[in-house]
N, C-alpha and C positions, 0 to 999 in steps of 0.2 A: 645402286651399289653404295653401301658406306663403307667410311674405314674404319677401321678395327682402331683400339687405343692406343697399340701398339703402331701401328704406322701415323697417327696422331700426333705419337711424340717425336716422331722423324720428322714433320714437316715441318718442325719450328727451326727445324737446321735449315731449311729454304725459305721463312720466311711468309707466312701463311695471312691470307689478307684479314681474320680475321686480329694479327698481331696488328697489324695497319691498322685499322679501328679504334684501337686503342692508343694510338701515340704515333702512326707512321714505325711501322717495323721496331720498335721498342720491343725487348727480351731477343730477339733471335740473332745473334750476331753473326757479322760478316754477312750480310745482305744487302751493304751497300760499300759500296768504295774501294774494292776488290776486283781490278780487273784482269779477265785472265790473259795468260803466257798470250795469246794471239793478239789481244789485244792492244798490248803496249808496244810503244812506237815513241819516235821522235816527239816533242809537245812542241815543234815549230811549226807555224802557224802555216796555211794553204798557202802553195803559191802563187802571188798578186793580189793579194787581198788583204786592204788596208780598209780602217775602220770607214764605214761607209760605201768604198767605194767598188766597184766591180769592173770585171777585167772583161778580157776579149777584142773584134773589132766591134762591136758595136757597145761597149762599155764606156764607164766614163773617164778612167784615165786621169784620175786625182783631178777632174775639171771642178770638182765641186771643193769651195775652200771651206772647213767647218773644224772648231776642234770639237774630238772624240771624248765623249766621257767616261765614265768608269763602267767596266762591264757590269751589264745587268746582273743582277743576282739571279741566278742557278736554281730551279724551282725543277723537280719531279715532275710530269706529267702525267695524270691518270687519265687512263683510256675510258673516252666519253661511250655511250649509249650506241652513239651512229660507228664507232672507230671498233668495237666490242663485237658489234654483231655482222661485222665487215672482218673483222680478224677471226674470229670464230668459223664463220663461214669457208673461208680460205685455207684456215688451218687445219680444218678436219673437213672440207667438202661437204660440210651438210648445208642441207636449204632448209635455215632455222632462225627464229626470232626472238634468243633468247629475253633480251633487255626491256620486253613488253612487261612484264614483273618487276623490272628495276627503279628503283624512284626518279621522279622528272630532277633533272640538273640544275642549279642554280644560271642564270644567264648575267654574267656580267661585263658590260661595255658591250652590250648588243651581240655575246656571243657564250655560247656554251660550254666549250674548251679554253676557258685561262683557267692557269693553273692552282691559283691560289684560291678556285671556288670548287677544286674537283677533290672534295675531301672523301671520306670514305667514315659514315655513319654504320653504327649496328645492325641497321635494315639491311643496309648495300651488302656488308657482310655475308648476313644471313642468305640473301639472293645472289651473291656469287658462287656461295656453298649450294644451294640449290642448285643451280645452273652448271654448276659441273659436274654432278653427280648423272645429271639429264644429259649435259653433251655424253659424258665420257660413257654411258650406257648405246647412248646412239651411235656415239662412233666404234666400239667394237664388235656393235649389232650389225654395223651397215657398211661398216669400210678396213674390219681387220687386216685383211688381208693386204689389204694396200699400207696400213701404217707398221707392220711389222715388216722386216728386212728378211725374214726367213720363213716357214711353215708354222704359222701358228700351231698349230696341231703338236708341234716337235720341237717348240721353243725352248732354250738354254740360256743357261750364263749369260755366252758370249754375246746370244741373237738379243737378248736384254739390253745389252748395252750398249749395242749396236741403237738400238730405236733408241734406248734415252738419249744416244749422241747427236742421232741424225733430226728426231721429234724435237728434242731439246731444242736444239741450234733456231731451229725454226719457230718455235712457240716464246723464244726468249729473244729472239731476232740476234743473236748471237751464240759463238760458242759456248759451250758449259764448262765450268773447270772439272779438275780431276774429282775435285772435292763434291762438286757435285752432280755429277756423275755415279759417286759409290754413293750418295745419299739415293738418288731417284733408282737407281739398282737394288738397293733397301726396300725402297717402298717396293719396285716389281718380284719381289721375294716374297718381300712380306704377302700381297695379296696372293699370287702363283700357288704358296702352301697352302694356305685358305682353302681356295678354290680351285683356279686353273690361270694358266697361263692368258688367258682370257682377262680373269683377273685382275690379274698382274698388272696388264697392259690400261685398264679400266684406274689402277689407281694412280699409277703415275699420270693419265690424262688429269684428272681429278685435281692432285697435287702440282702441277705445273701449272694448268688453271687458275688456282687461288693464290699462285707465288706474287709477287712484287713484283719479279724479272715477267709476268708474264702483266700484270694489268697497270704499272707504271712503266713512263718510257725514261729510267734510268742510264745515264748518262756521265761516265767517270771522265770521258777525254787521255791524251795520252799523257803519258808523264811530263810534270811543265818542268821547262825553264827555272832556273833559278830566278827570284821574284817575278815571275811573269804572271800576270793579272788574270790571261786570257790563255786556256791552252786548245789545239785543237782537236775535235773530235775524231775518234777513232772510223774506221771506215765503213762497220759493223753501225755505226751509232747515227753516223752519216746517212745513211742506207734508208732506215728508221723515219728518221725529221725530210725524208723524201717522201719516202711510202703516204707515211700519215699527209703530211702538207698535200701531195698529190693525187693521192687515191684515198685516203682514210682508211686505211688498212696496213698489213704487215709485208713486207717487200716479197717480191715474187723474185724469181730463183733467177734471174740477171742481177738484178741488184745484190743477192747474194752471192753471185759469181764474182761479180766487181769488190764485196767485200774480202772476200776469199783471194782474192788475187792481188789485194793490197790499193787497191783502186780508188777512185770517191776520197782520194787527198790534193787533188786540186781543182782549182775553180773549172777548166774546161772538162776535168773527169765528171765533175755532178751536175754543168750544161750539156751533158751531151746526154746524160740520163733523164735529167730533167724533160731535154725536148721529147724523150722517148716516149716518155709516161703521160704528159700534157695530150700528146698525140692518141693515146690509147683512149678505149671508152670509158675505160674506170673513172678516169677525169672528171666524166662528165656529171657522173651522182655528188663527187666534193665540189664543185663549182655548185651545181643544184642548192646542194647542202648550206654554203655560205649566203648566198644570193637570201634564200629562205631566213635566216638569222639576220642578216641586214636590214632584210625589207619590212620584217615581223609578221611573215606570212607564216610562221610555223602552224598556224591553228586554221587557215581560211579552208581547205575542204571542211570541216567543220562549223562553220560563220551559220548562223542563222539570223534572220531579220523576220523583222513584225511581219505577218501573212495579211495583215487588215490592211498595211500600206505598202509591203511590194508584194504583191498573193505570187506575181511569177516567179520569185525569187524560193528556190528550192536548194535540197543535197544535193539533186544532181546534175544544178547550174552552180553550183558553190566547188563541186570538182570540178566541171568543165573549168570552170575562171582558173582553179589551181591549175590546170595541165594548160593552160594557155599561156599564163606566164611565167610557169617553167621553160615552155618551149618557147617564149619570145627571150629569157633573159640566155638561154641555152644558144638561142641564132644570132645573140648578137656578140656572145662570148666566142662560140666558136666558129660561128660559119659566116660572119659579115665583119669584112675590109679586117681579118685578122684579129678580132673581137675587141671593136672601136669601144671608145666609153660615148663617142659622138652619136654610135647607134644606138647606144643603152639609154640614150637622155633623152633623143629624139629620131631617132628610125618612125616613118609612118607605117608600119606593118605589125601586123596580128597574127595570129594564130585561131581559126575557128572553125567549129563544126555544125552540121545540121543544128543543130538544138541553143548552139551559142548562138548562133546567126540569128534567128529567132527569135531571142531574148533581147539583142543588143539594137534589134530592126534595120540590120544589115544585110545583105546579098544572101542567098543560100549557096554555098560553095558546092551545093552536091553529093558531098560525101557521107552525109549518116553520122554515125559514130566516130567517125577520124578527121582527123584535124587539117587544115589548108593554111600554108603563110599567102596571108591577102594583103592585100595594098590596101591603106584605107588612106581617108579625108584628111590631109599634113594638117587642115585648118581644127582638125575635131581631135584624131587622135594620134597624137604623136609622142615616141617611144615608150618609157614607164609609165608616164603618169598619164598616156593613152588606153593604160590594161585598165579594165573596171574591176578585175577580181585587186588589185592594188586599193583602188580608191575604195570599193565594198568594205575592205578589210580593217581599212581605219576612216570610218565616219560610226553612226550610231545605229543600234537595231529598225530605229522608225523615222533617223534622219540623215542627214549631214552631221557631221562637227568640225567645221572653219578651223576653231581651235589647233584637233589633236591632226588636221592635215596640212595645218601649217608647222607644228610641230614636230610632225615625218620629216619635213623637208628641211625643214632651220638643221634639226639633229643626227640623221640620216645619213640627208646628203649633202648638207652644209659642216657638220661636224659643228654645230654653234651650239652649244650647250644654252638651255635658259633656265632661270633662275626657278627655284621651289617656289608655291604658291605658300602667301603668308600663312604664318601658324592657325589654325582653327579653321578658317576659311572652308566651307562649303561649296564642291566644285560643283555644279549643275548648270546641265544646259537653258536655257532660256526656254522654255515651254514653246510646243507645235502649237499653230493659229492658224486655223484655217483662211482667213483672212491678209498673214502676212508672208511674206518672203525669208528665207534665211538671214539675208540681209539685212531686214528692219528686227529681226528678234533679236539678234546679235547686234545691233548699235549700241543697247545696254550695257556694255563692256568697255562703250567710250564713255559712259558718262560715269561710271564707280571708277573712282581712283584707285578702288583696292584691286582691280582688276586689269585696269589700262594697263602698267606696268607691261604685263608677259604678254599680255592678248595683242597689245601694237604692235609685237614682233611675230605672233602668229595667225590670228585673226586674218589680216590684209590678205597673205598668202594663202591660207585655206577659201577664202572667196571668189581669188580666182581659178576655182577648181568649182566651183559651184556650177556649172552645166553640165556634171556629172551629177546624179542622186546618190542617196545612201546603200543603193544598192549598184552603184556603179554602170547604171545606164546613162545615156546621152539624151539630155531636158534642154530646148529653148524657153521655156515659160515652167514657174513655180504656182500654184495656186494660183492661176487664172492673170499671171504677171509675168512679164521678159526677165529671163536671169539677164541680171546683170554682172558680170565674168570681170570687173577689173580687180586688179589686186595692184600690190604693190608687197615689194623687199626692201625693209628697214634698211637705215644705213651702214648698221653694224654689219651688215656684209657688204663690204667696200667694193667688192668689185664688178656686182650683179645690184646693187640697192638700185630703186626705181622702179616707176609702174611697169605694168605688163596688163595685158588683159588676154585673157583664157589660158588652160591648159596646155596648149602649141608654144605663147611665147615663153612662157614659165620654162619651157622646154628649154628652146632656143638659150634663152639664158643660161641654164645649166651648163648645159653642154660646152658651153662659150666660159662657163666660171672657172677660175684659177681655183678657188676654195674649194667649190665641188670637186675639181679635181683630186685637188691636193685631198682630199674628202676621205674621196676612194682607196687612194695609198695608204690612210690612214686605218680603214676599214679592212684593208688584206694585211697590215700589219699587224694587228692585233690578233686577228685570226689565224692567220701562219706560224706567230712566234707563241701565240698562248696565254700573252699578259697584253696589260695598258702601257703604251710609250711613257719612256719617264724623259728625262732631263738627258741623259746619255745617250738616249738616241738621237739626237739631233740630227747628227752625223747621216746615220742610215736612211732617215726622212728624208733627208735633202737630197742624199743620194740617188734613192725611190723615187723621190719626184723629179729630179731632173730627166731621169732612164724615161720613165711615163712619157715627160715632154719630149725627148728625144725621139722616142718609138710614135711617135704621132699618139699618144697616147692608145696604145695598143692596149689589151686588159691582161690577154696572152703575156706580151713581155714586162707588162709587172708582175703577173707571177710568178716567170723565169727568173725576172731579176731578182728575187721575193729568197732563190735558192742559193746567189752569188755573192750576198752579203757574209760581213765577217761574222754580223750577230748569229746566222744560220750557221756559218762553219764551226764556229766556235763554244765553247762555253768561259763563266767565269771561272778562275783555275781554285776558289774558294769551296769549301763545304754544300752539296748540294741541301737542300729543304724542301 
């Protein structure tokens, strides 16, 4: 269904994404910074929540001394790919994949959702207008009856505005004002004479679709304070930075209860929501979701390797490994010792089926097609960097690369940034020999000075990963030679530098690191709040990491704690962007 010209020029009064394309909602005024009658409230801040720190008994109770810096800047969040076809879904019950059409996302700081890379091109345009044209056809084909309030058949005025109020509310994750309200009444006019009440209901899907309020997660807060920096958010907006943070989608109708009822204005109103939704299985796909961006698994059911040097290595051992450690980072988030980071480093347990077992020349569990948590060798494979579809995913189609897996590990899970290779420079790997080892090909990299640099800080590390292959099977001997498994961690990581030899101790270490730790908090901060940490968050770090140390490093309770900060309650009280 298209619209007519005429309801065309209606939706520049709400805001239409393809005005966003052109400048971020430039021409349609009053599309941002207008919040309605229900919305405004007090702008003092949550109670017990000071910058950094988090309340409760098991919080930290200003134990962390840091000062606060200036609130971050206020950035829009457009609704990513994963959060699109999770709120679509949701919002009109269909089982659809619209965003298969949409362009791949920019990833920045190892994650897809900050907000400063979620811009909105001509193409995206083009395919949000597609794509609502397709939902809003599906959804009055397939679900009328349920999104109108009254008889379709017999629909009015009133029954009109009834659905823009009630649809609104929900597709905008807030009330709608009056104002627009008689805009989207417009548009179900507008198409109703056209055609039919059918119509009608088809364009306002359409048009609420392509709004701003519906594919940014806009954010006014309530009225501040005089000069106050930082005001709170509304309970509607609260609701929102739960849903998404927790589920990747748009709040289900508790959440909207608790907005509706004035609720989600303090710290133990949005822990108690929080543990609700953590607990539910929707969790479980945005934990998936992260894990995957972290680790740089987004492509490995797709991985392919040279057939002439692993021929076993196929599609559909390249999904097994995906569904394997999914479900190992899945058991150890939710269902081991309250989802330790100690089981995420180093748990000796897998996940395998008839055909993995097989491949990896492990036990046959039995099962065929379905998957078994097995115990394995603490000495061979132990936690992450015991998964082979991990180690597959970053070595080379026909080898290893030492390099880019010591790489993983320094930036990853060390957070230790390394330097760019010198300008011009020619990255390749050392040529296969049949003759030699990974080991002796890659010595070359101690003797060019232009390369020693980065390679001493990742080289050492990736070697001791070397009795896994490139296709992430488990090797005592290379080309007719003992791997040799020692590695070593530069000193630049102070609290883990020193040898290790294999996989297992590399573990051990981790697990035991202060920086890895700290690593991980760093890695759910960025992905929670949307951006890179700057200078003013000190505070909240410090905070984050001590709760982590407090909880025995639980993974559960940073991401609890993740919803009790003031950065999460709050915004800056400035112009959003």
């Amino acid at each position: 269904m298209k619209f007519s010209s005429a309801v065309m020029s209606l939706t520049c009064r709400i805001g239409l994404a393809q005005t966003a394309a052109l400048g971020l909602l430039v021409g349609c005024a009053g599309v941002v910074g207008t919040p309605s009658d229900e919305q405004t409230s007090s702008g003092e801040l949550p109670s017990a929540t000071v910058p950094g720190t988090i309340d409760g008994p098991d919080g930290l109770n200003g134990n962390v001394t840091c000062k606060a810096g200036a609130a971050p800047e206020s950035l829009m969040r457009r609704l990513t790919r994963f959060e699109y076809n999770n709120t679509v879904r949701d919002l009109l019950k269909l089982d659809v994949q619209p965003v298969m059409d949409f362009p791949s996302e920019e990833m920045r700081d190892g994650f897809v959702n900050n907000a400063q890379a979620l811009i909105v091109t001509p193409i995206l345009t083009e395919r949000y207008l597609t794509a609502a044209e397709k939902l809003a056809d599906a959804a009055v084909t397939q679900k009328l009856s349920a999104l109108l309030p009254c008889d379709a058949s017999r629909a009015d005025a009133d029954c009109a505005r009834a659905f823009v109020e009630t649809f609104g509310q929900r597709a905008f994750r807030r009330p709608l004002t009056q104002s627009e309200v008689d805009v989207f009444a417009s548009v179900y006019a507008a198409g109703a004479a056209g055609a039919s009440p059918k119509a009608g209901v088809a364009w306002v899907i359409q048009t609420m679709l392509q709004s701003p309020a519906f594919l940014y997660r806009i954010e006014n807060g309530n009225a501040p304070a005089n000069g106050a920096s930082k005001v709170a958010l509304t309970p509607w907006e609260t609701a929102s930075r739960l849903s998404y943070l927790l589920w990747g989608t748009m709040p289900d109708e508790a959440l909207f209860e608790a907005a509706r009822a004035g609720k989600l204005t303090t710290v133990s109103d949005v822990k108690a929501q929080a543990r609700r939704m953590l607990a539910d299985v929707k969790a479980r796909a945005v934990i998936a979701h992260f894990h995957e961006q972290w680790f740089g698994l987004t492509e490995l059911a797709a991985l392919e390797k040279d057939p002439k040097v692993f021929p076993a290595f196929n599609r559909e051992i390249a999904t097994a490994m995906t569904q394997q450690l999914q479900m190992f980072v899945d058991w150890a988030f939710f269902d081991a010792n309250a989802g330790s980071f100690d089981h995420l480093m180093k748990a000796p347990v897998t996940f395998i089926n008839t055909p993995l077992a097989k491949y990896y020349g492990l036990p046959d569990p039995n099962t065929g097609a379905k998957f078994a948590l097995t115990k394995t060798d603490p000495e061979k494979y132990a936690g992450l960097l015991g998964q082979g579809g991990l180690l597959a995913g970053i070595g080379k189609s026909d080898q290893t690369s030492p390099p880019v897996r010591g790489k993983f590990v320094m930036e990853s899970l060390l957070c230790s940034p390394l330097p760019a290779p010198p300008a011009g420079l020619m990255v390749k790997p050392p040529a296969t020999n049949p003759g030699m080892t990974t080991r002796e090909r890659f010595a070359i990299h101690d003797a060019d000075a232009a390369c020693k640099g980065c390679h001493a800080l990742m080289d050492p590390i990736g070697l001791g990963l070397e009795n896994f292959d490139g296709a992430g099977r488990w090797r005592d001997s290379e080309n007719g030679k003992p791997v040799d498994a020692s590695g070593a961690i530069d000193e630049v990581v102070l609290d883990i530098s020193g040898p290790f030899n294999g996989a297992a101790e590399l573990a051990e270490k981790l697990a035991s690191s202060e920086q890895a730790r700290d690593c991980a908090v760093t890695q759910w901060f960025r992905f929670a709040y949307g951006r890179t940490e700057g200078a003013g968050d000190d505070c909240t770090l410090a905070a984050l990491k001590q709760r982590f140390h407090d909880s025995d490093f639980s993974l559960q309770g940073l991401v609890l704690a993740l919803t009790e900060t003031e950065v999460f309650l709050t915004r800056n009280a400035g112009a959003q962007r």
